[in-house]
PDB file of N, CA, C and O in Angstrom:
ATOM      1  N   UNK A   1      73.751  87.032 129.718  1.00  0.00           N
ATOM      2  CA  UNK A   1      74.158  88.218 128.995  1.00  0.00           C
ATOM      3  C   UNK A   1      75.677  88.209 128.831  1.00  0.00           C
ATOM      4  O   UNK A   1      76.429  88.082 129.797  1.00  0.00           O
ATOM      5  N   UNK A   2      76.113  88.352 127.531  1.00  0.00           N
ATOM      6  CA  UNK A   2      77.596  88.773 127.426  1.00  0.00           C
ATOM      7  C   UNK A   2      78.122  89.800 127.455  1.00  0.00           C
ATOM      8  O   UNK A   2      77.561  90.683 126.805  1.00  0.00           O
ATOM      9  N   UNK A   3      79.180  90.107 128.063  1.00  0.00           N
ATOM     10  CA  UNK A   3      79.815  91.607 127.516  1.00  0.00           C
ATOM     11  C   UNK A   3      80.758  91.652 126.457  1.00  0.00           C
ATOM     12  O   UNK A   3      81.418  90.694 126.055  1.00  0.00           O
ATOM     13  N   UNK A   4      80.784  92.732 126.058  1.00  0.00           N
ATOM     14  CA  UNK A   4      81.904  92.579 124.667  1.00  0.00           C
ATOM     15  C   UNK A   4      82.799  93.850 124.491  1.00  0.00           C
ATOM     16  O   UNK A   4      82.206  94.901 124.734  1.00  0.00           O
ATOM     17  N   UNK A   5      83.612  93.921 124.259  1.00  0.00           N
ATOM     18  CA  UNK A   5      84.660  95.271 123.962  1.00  0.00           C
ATOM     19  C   UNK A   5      84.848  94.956 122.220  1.00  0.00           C
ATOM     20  O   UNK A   5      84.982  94.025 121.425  1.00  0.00           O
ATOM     21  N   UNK A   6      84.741  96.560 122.290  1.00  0.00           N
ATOM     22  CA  UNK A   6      84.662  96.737 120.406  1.00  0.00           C
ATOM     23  C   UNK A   6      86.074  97.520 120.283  1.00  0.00           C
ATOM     24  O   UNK A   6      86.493  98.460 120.958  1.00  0.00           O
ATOM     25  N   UNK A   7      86.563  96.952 119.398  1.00  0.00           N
ATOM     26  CA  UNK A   7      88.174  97.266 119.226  1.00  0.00           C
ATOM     27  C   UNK A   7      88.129  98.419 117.917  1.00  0.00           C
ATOM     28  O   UNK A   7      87.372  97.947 117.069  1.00  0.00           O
ATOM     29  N   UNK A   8      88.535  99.416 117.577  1.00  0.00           N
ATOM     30  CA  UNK A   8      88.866 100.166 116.747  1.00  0.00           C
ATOM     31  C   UNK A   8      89.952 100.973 116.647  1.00  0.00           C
ATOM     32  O   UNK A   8      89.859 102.123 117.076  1.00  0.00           O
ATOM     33  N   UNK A   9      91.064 100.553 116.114  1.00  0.00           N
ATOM     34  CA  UNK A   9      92.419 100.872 115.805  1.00  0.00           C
ATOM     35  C   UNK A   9      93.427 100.055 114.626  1.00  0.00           C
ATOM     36  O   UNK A   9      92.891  99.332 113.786  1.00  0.00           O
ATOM     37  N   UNK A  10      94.462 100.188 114.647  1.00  0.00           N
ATOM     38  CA  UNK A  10      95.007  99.077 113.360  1.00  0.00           C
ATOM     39  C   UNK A  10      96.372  98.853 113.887  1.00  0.00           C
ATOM     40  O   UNK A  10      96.949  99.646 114.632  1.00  0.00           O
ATOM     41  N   UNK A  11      96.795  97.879 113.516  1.00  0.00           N
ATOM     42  CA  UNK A  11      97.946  97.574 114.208  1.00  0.00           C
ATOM     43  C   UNK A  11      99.224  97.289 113.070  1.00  0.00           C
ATOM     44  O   UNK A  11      99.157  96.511 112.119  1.00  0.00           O
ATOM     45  N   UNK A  12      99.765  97.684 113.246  1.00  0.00           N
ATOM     46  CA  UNK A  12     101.049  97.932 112.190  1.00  0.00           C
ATOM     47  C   UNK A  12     102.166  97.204 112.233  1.00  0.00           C
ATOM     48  O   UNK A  12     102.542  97.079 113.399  1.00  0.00           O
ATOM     49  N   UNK A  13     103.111  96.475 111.177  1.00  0.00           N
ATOM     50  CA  UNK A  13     104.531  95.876 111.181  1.00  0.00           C
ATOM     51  C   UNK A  13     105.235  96.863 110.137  1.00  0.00           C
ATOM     52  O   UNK A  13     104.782  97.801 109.481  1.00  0.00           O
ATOM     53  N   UNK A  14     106.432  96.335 110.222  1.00  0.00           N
ATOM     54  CA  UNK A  14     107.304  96.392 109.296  1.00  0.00           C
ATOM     55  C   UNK A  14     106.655  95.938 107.902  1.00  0.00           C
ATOM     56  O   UNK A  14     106.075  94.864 108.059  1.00  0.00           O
ATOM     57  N   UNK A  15     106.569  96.414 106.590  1.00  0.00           N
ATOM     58  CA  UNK A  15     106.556  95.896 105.318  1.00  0.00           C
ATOM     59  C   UNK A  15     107.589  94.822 104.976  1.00  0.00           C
ATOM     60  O   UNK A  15     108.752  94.933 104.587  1.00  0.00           O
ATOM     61  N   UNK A  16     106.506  93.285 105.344  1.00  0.00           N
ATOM     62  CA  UNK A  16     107.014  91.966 104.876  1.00  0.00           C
ATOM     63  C   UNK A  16     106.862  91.369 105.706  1.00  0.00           C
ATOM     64  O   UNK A  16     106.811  90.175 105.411  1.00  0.00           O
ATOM     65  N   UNK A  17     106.725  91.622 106.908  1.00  0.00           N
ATOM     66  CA  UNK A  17     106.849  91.163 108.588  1.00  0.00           C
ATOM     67  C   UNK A  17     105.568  90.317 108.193  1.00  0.00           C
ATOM     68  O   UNK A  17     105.756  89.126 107.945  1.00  0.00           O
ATOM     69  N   UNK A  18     104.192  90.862 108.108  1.00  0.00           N
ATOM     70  CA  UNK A  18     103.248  89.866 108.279  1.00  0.00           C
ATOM     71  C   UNK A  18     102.262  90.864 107.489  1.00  0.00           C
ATOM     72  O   UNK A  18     101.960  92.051 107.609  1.00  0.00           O
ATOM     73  N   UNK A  19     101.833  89.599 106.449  1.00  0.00           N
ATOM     74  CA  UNK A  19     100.204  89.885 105.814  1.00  0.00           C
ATOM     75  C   UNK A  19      98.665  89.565 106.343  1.00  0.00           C
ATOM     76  O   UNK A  19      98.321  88.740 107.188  1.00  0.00           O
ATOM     77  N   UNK A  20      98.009  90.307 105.722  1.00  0.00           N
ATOM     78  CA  UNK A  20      96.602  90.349 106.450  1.00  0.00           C
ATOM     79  C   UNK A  20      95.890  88.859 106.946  1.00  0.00           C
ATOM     80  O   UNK A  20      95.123  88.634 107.882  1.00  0.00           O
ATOM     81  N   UNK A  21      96.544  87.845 105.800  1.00  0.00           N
ATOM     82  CA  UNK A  21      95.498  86.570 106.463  1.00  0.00           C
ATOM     83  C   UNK A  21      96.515  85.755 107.980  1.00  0.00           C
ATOM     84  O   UNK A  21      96.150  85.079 108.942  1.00  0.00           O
ATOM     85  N   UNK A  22      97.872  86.264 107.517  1.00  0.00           N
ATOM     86  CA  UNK A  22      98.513  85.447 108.901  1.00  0.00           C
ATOM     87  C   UNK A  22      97.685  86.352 109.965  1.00  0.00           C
ATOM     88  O   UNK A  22      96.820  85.894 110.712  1.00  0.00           O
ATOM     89  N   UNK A  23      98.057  87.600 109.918  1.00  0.00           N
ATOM     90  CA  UNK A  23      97.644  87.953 110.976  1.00  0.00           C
ATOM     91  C   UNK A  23      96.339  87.934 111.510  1.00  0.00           C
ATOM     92  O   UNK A  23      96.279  88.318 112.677  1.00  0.00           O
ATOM     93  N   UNK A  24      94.773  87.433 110.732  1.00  0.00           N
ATOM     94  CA  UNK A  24      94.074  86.936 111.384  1.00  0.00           C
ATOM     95  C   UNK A  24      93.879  86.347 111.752  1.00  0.00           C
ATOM     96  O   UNK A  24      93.070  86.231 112.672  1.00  0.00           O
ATOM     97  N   UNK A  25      95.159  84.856 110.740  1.00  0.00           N
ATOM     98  CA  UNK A  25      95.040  83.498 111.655  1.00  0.00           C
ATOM     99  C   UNK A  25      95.415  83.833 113.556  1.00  0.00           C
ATOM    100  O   UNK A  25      94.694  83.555 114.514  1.00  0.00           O
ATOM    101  N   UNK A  26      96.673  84.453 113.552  1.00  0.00           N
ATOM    102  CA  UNK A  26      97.171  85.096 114.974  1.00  0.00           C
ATOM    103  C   UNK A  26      95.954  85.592 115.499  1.00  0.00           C
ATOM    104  O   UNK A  26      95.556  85.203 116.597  1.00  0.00           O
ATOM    105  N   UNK A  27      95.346  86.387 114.842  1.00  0.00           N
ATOM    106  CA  UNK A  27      94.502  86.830 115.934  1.00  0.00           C
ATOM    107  C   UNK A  27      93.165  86.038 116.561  1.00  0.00           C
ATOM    108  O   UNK A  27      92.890  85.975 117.760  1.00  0.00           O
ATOM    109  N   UNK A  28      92.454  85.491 115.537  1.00  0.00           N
ATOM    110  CA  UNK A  28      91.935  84.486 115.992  1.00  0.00           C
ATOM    111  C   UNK A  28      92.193  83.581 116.798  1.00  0.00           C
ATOM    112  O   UNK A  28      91.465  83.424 117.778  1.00  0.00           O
ATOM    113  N   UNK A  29      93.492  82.627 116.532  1.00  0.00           N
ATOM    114  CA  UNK A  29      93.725  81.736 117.221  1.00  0.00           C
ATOM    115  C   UNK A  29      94.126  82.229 118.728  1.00  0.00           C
ATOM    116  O   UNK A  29      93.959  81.531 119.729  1.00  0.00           O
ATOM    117  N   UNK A  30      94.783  83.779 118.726  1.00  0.00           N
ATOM    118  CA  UNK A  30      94.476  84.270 120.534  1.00  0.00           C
ATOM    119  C   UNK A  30      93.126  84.441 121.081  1.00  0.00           C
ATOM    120  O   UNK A  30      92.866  84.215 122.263  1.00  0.00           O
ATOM    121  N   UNK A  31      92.304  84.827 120.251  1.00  0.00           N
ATOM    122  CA  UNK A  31      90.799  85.425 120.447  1.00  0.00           C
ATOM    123  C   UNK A  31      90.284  83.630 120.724  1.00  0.00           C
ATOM    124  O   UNK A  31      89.508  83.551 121.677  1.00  0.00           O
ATOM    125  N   UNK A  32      90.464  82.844 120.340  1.00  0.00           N
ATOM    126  CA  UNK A  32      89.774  81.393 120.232  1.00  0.00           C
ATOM    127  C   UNK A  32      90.369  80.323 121.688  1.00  0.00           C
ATOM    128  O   UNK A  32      89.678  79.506 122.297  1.00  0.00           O
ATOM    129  N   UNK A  33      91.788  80.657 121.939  1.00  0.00           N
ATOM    130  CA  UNK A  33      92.589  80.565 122.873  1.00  0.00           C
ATOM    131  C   UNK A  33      91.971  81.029 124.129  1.00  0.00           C
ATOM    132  O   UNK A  33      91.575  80.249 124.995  1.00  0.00           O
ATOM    133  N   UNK A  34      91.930  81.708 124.174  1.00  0.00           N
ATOM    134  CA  UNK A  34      90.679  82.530 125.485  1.00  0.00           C
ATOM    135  C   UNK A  34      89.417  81.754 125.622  1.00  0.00           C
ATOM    136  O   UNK A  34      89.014  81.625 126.778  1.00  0.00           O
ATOM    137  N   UNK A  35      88.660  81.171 124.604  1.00  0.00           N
ATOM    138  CA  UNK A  35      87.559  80.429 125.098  1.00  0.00           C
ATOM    139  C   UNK A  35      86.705  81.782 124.190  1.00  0.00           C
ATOM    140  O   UNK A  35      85.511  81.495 124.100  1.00  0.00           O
ATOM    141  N   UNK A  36      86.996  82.975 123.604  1.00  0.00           N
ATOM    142  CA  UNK A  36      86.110  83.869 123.416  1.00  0.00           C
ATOM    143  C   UNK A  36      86.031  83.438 121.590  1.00  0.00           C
ATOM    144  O   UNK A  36      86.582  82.529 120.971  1.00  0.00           O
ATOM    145  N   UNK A  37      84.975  84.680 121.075  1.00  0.00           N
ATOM    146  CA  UNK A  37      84.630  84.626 119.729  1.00  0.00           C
ATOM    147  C   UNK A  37      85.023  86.267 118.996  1.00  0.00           C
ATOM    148  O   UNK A  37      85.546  87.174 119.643  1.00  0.00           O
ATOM    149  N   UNK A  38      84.749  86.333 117.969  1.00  0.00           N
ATOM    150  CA  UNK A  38      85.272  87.531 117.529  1.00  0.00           C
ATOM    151  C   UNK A  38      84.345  87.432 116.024  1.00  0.00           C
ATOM    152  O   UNK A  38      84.152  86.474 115.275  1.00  0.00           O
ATOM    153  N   UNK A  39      83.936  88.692 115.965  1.00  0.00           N
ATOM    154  CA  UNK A  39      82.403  89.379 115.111  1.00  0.00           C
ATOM    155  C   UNK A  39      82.756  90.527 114.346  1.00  0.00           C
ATOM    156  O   UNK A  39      83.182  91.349 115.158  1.00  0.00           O
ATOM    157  N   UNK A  40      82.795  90.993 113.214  1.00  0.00           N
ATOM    158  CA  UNK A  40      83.165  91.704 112.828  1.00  0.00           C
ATOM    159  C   UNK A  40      84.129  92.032 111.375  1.00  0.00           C
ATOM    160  O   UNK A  40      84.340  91.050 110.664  1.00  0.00           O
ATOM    161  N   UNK A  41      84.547  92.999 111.053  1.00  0.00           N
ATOM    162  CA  UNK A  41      85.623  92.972 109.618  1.00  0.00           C
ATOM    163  C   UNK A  41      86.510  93.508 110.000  1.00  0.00           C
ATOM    164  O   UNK A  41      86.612  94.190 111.020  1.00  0.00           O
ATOM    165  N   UNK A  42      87.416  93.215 109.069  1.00  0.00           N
ATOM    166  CA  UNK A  42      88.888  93.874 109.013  1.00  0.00           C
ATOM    167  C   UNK A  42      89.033  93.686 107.181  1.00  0.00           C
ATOM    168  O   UNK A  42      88.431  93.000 106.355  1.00  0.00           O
ATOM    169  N   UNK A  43      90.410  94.912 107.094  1.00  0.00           N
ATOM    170  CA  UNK A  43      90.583  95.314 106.367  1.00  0.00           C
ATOM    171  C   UNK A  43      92.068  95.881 106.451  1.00  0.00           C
ATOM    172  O   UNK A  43      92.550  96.450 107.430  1.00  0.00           O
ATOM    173  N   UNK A  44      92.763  95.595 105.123  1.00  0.00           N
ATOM    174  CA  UNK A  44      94.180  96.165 105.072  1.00  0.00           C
ATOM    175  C   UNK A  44      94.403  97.813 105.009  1.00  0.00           C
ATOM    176  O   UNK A  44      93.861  98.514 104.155  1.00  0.00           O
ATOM    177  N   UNK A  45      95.337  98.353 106.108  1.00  0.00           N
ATOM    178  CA  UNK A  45      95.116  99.921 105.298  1.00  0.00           C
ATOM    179  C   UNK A  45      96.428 100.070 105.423  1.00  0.00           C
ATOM    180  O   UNK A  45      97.155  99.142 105.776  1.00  0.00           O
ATOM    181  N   UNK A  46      96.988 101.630 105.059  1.00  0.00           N
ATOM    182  CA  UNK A  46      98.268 102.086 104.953  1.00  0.00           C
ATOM    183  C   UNK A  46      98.174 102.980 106.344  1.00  0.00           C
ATOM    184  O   UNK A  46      97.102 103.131 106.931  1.00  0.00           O
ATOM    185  N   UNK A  47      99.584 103.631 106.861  1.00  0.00           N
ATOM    186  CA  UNK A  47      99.390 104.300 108.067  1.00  0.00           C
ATOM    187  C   UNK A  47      98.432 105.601 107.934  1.00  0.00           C
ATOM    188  O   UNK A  47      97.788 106.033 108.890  1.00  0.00           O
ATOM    189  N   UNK A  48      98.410 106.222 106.536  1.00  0.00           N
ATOM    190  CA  UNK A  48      96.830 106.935 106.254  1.00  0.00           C
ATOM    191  C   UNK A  48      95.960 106.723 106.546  1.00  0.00           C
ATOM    192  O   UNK A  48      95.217 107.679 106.771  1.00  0.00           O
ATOM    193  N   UNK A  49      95.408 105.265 106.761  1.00  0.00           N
ATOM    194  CA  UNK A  49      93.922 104.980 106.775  1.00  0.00           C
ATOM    195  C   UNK A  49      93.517 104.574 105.466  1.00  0.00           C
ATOM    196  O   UNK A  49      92.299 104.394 105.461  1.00  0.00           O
ATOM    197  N   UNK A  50      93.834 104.443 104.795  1.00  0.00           N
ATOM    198  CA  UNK A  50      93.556 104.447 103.089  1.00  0.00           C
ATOM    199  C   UNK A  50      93.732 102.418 103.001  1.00  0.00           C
ATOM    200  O   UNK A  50      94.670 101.662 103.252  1.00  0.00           O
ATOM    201  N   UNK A  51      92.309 102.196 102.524  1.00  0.00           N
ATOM    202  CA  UNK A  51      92.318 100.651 102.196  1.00  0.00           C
ATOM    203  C   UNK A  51      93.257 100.162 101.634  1.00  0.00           C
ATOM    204  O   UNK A  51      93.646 100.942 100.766  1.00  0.00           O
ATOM    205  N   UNK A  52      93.937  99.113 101.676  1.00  0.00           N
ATOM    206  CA  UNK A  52      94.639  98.464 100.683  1.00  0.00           C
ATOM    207  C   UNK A  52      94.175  97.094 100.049  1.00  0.00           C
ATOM    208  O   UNK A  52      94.894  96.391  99.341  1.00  0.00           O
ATOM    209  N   UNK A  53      92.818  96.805 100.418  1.00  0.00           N
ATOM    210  CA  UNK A  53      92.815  95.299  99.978  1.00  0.00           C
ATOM    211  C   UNK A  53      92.320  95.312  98.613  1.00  0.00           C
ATOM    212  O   UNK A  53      92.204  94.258  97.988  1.00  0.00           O
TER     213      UNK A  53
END
């Protein structure tokens, strides 16, 4: 049996600092780094909540 933690929040830069695909490469490659996997979507938003992709 695995356990799993479900993440729901968004994480924010500076405008220019970093776009949505670097930062999944980053996140993946920490999530993959660990030996773990990662399930799920993401999506660009503004500090509203409001989609941007």
């Amino acid at each position: 049996m695995q356990k799993g933690i479900e993440i729901k929040g968004s994480v924010f830069a500076d405008v220019g600092d970093v776009d949505h695909d670097e930062f999944l490469d980053k996140f993946i490659d920490f999530v993959e780094s660990n030996g773990w996997s990662f399930g799920g979507g993401t999506k660009q938003v503004d500090e509203e909540g409001n989609n941007l992709d």
